[in-house]
C-alpha positions as CSV (number, residue, x, y, z in Angstrom):
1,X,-111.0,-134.6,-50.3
2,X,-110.1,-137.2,-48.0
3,X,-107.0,-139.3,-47.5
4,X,-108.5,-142.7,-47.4
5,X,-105.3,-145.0,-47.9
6,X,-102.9,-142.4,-45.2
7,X,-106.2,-142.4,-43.1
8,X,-106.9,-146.2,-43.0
9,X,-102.8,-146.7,-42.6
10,X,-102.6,-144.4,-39.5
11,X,-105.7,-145.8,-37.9
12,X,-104.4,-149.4,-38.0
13,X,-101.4,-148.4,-36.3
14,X,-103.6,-146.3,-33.8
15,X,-105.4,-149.3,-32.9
16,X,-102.7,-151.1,-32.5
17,X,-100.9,-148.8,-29.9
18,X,-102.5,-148.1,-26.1
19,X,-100.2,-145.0,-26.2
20,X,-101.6,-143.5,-29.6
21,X,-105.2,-144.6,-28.5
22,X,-104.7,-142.5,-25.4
23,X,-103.3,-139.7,-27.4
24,X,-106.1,-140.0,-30.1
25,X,-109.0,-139.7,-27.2
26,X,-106.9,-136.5,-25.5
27,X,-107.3,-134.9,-28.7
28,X,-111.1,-135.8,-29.6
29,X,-112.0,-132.9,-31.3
30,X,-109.0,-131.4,-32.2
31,X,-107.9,-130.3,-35.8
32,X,-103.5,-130.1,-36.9
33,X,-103.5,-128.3,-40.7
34,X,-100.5,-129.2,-42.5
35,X,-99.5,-126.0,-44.9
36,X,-96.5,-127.4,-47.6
37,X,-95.2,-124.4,-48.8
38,X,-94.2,-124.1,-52.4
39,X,-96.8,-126.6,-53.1
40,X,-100.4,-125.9,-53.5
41,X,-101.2,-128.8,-50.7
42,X,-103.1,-128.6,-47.2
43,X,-103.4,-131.8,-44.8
44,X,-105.8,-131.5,-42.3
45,X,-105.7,-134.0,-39.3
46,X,-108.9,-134.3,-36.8
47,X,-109.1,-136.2,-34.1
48,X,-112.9,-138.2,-33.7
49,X,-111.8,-139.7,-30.7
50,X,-110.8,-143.5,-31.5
51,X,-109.5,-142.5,-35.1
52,X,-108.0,-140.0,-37.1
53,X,-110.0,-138.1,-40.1
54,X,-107.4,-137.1,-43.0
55,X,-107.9,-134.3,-45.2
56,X,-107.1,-131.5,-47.4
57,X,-110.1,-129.4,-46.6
58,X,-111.2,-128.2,-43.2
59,X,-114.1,-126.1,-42.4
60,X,-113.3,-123.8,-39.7
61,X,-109.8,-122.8,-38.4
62,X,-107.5,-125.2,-37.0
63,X,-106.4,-125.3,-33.2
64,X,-103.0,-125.5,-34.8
65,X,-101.1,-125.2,-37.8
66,X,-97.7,-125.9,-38.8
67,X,-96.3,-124.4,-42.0
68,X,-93.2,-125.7,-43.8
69,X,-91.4,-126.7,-46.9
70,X,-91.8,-130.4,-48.2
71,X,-87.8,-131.1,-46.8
72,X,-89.1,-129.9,-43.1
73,X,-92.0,-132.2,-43.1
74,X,-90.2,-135.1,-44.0
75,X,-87.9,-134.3,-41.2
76,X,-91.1,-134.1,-38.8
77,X,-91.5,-138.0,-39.7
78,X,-88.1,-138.7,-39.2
79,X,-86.3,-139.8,-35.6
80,X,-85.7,-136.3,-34.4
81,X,-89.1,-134.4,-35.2
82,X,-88.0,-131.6,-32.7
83,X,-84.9,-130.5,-34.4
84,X,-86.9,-129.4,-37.6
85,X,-88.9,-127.0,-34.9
86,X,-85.8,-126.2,-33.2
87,X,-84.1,-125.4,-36.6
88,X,-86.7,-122.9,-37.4
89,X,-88.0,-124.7,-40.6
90,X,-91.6,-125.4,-39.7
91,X,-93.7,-122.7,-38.2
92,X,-96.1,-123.0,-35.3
93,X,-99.2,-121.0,-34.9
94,X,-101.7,-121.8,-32.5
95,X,-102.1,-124.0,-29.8
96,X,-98.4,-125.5,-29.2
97,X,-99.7,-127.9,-26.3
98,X,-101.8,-129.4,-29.3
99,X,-99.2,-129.9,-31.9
100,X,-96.8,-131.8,-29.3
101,X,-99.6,-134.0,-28.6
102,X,-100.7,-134.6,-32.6
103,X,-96.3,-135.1,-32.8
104,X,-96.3,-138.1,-29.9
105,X,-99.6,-139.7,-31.4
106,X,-98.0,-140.0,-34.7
107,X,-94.4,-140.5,-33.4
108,X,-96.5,-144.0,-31.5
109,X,-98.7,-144.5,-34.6
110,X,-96.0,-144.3,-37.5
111,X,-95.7,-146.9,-39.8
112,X,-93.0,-149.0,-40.7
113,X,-92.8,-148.4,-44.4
114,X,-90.9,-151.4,-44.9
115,X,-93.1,-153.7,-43.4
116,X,-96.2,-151.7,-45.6
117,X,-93.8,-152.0,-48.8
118,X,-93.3,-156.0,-48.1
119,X,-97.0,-157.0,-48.6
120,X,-97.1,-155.3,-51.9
121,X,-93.9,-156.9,-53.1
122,X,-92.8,-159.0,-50.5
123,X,-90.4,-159.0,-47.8
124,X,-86.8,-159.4,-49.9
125,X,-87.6,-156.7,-52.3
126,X,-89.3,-154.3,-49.4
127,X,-86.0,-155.1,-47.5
128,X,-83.8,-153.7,-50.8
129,X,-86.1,-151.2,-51.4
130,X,-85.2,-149.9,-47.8
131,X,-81.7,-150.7,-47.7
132,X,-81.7,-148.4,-50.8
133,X,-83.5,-145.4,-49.5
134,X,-81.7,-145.4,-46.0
135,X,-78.7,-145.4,-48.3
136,X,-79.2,-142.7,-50.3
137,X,-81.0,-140.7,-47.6
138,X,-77.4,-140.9,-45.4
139,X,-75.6,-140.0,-48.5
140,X,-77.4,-136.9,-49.4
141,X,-77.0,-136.2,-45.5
142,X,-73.2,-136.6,-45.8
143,X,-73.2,-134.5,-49.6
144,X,-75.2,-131.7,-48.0
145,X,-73.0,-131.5,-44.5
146,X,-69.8,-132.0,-47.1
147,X,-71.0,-128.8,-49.3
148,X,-71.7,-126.4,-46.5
149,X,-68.7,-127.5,-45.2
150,X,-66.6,-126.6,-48.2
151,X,-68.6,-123.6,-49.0
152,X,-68.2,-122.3,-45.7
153,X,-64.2,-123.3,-45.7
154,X,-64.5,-121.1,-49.3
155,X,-66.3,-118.6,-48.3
156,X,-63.4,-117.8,-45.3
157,X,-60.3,-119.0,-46.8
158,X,-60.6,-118.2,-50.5
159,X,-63.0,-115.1,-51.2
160,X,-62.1,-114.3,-47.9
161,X,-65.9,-113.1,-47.7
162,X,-66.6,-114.0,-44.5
163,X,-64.2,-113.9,-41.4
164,X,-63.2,-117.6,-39.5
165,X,-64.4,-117.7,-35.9
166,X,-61.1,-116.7,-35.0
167,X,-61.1,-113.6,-37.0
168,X,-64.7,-112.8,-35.5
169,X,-63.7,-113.6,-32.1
170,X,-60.5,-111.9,-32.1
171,X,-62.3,-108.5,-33.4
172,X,-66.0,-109.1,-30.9
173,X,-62.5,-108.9,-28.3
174,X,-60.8,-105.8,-29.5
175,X,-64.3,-104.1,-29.4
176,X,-65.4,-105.0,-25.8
177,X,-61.4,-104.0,-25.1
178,X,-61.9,-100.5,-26.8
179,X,-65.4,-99.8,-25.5
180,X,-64.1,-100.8,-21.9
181,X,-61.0,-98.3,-22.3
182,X,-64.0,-95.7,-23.6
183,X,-65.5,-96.0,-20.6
184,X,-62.5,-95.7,-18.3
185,X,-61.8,-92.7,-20.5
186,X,-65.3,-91.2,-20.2
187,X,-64.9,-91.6,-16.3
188,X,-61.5,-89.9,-15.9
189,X,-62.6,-86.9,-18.1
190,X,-65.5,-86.7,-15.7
191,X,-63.3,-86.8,-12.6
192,X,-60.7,-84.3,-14.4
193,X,-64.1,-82.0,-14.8
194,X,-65.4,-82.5,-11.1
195,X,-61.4,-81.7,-10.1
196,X,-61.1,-78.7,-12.5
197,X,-64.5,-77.4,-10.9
198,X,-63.3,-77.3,-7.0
């Protein structure tokens, strides 16, 4: 089934960019699968040359696929697509070269959802409409960072669970400190043997 409304989106904005149309001819030929885990949903992206053919069927196998939960992807749209790959939460198989090319051409092709939103319901209420989401987007940042910090303070301080990076430092310390005075031990048996021998 194809993605006419995401294709014909992405294609404007392709058009409208040197950089992506450059990007978009390097890749001529060239298919990205999108796998959402937890979701019964492929996206398949092929490059014709001077457009972009959205998917979710593909025959064949993809020069690269990237598989990841609905949370990662969105990060992958977001201002910092590498740290979602850095992080670990999407998975890369295949052609890597590919996938950091398909990642700039949509990075210069994305659209402004804002300026999309604003000629279905004009610019004020696009403008709200953002305002709101970039809100509540930074505060669900913020609650997340806030409960892992708590849970982690909890976790060391009140179960006592999980040692503090003190604790854990201290006691990586005393165990580098006992395996050295093994090893000096060791080595004066040894010489106590060669000595004992002669």
């Amino acid at each position: 089934m194809r993605l006419a409304p995401l294709e014909t989106l992405l294609n404007r904005n392709i058009a409208a960019s040197a950089t992506a149309r450059t990007l978009c001819q390097r890749l001529q030929g060239k298919t990205l699968a999108l796998h959402v885990q937890g979701l019964p949903l492929s996206v398949y992206c092929r490059s014709l040359g001077d457009r972009m053919e959205l998917g979710t069927s593909h025959e064949g196998t993809p020069d690269t696929t990237l598989k990841g939960t609905p949370l990662a992807f969105m990060r992958l749209v977001g201002p910092q697509p590498e740290a979602a790959i850095r992080a670990g939460s999407i998975h890369i198989e295949g052609d890597a070269e590919v996938a950091q090319t398909f990642s700039e051409l949509i990075k210069h092709a994305r659209p402004d959802l804002e300026e999309e939103l604003s000629h279905l319901i004009g610019d004020v209420a696009a403008h709200q409409l953002g305002t709101t989401a970039r809100s509540l987007l930074d505060f669900t940042r913020r609650a997340a960072s806030t409960f892992a910090q708590n849970l982690s303070e909890y976790l060391q301080e009140e179960g006592r669970d999980v040692p503090s990076r003190t604790e854990a430092e201290e006691f990586i310390a005393d165990v580098d400190k006992l395996r050295d005075d093994v090893e000096r031990l060791e080595a004066r048996i040894a010489m106590l043997e060669r000595q004992r021998r002669t």
